[in-house]
matplotlib code that plots the C-alpha trace (Angstrom):
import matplotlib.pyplot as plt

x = [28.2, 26.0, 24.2, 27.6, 27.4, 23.4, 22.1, 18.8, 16.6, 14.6, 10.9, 8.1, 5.4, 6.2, 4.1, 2.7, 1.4, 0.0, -1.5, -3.2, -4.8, -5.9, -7.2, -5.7, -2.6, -0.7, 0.6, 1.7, -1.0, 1.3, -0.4, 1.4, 0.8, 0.8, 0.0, -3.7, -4.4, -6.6, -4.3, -5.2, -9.0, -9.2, -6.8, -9.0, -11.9, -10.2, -9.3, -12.7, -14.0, -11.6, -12.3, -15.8, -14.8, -13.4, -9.5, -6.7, -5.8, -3.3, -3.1, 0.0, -0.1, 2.3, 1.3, 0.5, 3.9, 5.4, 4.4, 6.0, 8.4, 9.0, 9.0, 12.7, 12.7, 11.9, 11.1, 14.7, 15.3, 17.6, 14.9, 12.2, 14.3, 15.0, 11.4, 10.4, 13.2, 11.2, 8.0, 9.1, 10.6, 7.7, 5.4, 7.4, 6.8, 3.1, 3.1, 5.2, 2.4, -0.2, -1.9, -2.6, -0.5, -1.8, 0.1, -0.3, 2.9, 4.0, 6.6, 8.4, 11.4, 10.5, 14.1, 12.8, 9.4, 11.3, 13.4, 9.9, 9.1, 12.7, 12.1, 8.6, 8.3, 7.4, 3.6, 3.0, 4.0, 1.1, 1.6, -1.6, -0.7, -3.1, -3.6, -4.5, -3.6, -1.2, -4.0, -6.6, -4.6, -3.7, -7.3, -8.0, -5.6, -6.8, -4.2, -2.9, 0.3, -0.1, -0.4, 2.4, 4.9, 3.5, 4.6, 7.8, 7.0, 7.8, 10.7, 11.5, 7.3, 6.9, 5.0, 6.1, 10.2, 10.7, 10.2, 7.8, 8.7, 5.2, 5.3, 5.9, 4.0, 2.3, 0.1, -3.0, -3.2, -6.4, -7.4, -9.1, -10.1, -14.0, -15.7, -16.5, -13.9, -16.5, -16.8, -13.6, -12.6, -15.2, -13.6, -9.6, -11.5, -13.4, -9.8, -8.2, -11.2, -10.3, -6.3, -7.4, -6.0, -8.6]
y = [-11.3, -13.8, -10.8, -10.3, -12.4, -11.7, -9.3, -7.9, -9.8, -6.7, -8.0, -6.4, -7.0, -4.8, -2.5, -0.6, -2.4, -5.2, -2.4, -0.7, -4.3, -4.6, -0.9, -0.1, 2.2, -0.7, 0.3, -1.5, -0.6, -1.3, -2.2, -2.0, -1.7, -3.7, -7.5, -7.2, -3.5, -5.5, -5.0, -8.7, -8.3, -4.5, -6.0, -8.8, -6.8, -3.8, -7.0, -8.0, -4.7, -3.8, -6.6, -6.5, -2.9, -5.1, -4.6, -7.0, -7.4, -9.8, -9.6, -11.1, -11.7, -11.7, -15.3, -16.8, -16.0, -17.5, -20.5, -20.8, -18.4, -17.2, -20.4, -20.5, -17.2, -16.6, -13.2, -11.8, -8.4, -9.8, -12.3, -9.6, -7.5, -10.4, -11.0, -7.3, -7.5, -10.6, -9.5, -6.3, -8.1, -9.9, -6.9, -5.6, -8.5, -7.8, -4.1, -5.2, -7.6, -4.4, -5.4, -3.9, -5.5, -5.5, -6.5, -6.9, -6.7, -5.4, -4.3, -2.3, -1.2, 2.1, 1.5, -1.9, -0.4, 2.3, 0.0, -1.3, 2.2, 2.8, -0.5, 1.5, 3.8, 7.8, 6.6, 3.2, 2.9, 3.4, 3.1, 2.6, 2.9, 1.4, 3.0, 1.3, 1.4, -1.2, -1.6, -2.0, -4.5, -6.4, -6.7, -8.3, -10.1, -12.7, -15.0, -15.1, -13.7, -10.5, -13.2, -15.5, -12.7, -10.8, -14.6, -14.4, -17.6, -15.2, -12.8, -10.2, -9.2, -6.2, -3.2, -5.5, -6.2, -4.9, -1.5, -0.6, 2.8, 3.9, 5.9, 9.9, 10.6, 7.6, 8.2, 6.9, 7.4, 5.0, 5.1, 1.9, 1.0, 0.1, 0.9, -2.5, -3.8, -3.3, 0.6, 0.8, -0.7, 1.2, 4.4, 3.1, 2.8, 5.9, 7.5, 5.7, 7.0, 10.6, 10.3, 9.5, 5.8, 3.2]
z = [5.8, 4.1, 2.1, 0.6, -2.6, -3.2, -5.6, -5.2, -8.5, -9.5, -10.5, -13.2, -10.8, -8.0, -4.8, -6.8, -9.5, -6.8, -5.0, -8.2, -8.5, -5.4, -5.0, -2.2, -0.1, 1.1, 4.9, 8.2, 11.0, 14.1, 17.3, 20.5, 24.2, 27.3, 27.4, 28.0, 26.4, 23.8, 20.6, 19.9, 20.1, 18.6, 15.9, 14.9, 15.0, 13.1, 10.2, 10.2, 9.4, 6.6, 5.4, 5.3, 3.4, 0.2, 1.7, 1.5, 5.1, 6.9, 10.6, 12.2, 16.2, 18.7, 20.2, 16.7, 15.1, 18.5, 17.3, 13.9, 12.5, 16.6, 18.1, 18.5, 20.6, 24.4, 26.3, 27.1, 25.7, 22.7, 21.9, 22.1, 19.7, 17.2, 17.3, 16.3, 13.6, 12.1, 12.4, 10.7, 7.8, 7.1, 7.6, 4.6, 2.7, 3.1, 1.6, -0.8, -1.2, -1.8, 1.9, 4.5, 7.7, 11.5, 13.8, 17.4, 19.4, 22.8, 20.9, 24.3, 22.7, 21.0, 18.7, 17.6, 16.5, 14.3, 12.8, 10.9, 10.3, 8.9, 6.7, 4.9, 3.0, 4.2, 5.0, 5.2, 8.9, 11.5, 15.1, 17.1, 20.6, 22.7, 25.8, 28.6, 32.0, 33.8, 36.6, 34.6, 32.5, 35.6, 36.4, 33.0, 33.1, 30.1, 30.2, 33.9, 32.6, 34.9, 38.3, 37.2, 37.0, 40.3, 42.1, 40.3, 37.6, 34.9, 34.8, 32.8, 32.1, 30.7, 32.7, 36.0, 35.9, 31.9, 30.8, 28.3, 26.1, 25.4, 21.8, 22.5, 18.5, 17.4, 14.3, 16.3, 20.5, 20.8, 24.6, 25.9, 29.2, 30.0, 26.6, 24.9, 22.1, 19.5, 20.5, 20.2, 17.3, 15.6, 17.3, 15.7, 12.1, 12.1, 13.0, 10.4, 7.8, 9.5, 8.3, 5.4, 5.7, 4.5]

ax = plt.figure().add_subplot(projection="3d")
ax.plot(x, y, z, "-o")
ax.set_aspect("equal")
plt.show()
């Protein structure tokens, strides 16, 4: 293996002295659901408001990473999985950091979603499951996605011909279907306040 010949270089600076700076619990808040549950738009909105709280906040997004560190990877199941695996790496990097993480992933696989939880300490991983229905996603549809794979443009779409493994215990089970994103959001952080996590 390539990690064979590197040690670990064991810095002064480390989590906890980063997040004693920054006066915060550094932990990953994990989004996942179906494409079109609004993990993208509660995410953004649940960044804005912790920010607005004086927190350190980075939000990674399943689209945006696609375009960078992602870009190399396409929609089969071993791509989705090496995608996860990334995206949970550099999650890490961020509580490491002393932030607080969002991310906003379909994330299917319920292995790939541990494996980030594995990576954190006991914690520091979150899962928000957001809840909404595959009709009612369907009928949102934001980015056509739900039409194209319906008419067989796009294989392998999760909730149509790939399986999505909702979470059995996720930290948060956030319900979203017809209350506006901003209700909602509000709802996720008032939770969050309730578990004691911001």
């Amino acid at each position: 293996m390539a990690t064979d010949n590197v040690v670990w270089h064991k810095h002064e600076v480390n989590k906890a002295t980063r997040a004693e700076q920054l006066n915060q619990s550094p932990r990953v808040l994990w989004l996942t659901g179906l494409s079109g549950s609004g993990k993208s738009t509660l995410a953004n909105l649940l960044e804005k408001k912790l920010h607005e709280q004086g927190k350190h906040t980075y939000l990674l997004d399943g689209d945006n990473v696609r375009h960078g560190l992602c870009g190399d990877l396409g929609f089969s199941d071993t791509d989705r999985v090496e995608n996860i695996r990334r995206i949970s790496e550099v999650a890490k990097l961020f509580v490491d950091s002393g932030c607080i993480a969002i991310t906003a992933f379909i994330s299917p696989f319920k292995a790939d979603r541990d494996y980030c939880r594995n990576l954190l300490e006991e914690g520091e991983f979150i899962e928000v499951f957001v809840d909404t229905p595959l009709e009612v996603c369907e009928q949102r549809d934001p980015k056509g996605l739900y039409k194209k794979a319906r008419s067989g443009e796009i294989k392998d779409f999760t909730g149509i011909d790939s399986a999505y493994e909702a979470p059995e215990q996720p930290e948060i089970h956030l319900i979203y279907q017809e209350e506006p994103a901003e209700q909602t959001a509000e709802r996720l952080f008032e939770l969050m306040k309730e578990k004691g996590l911001v």
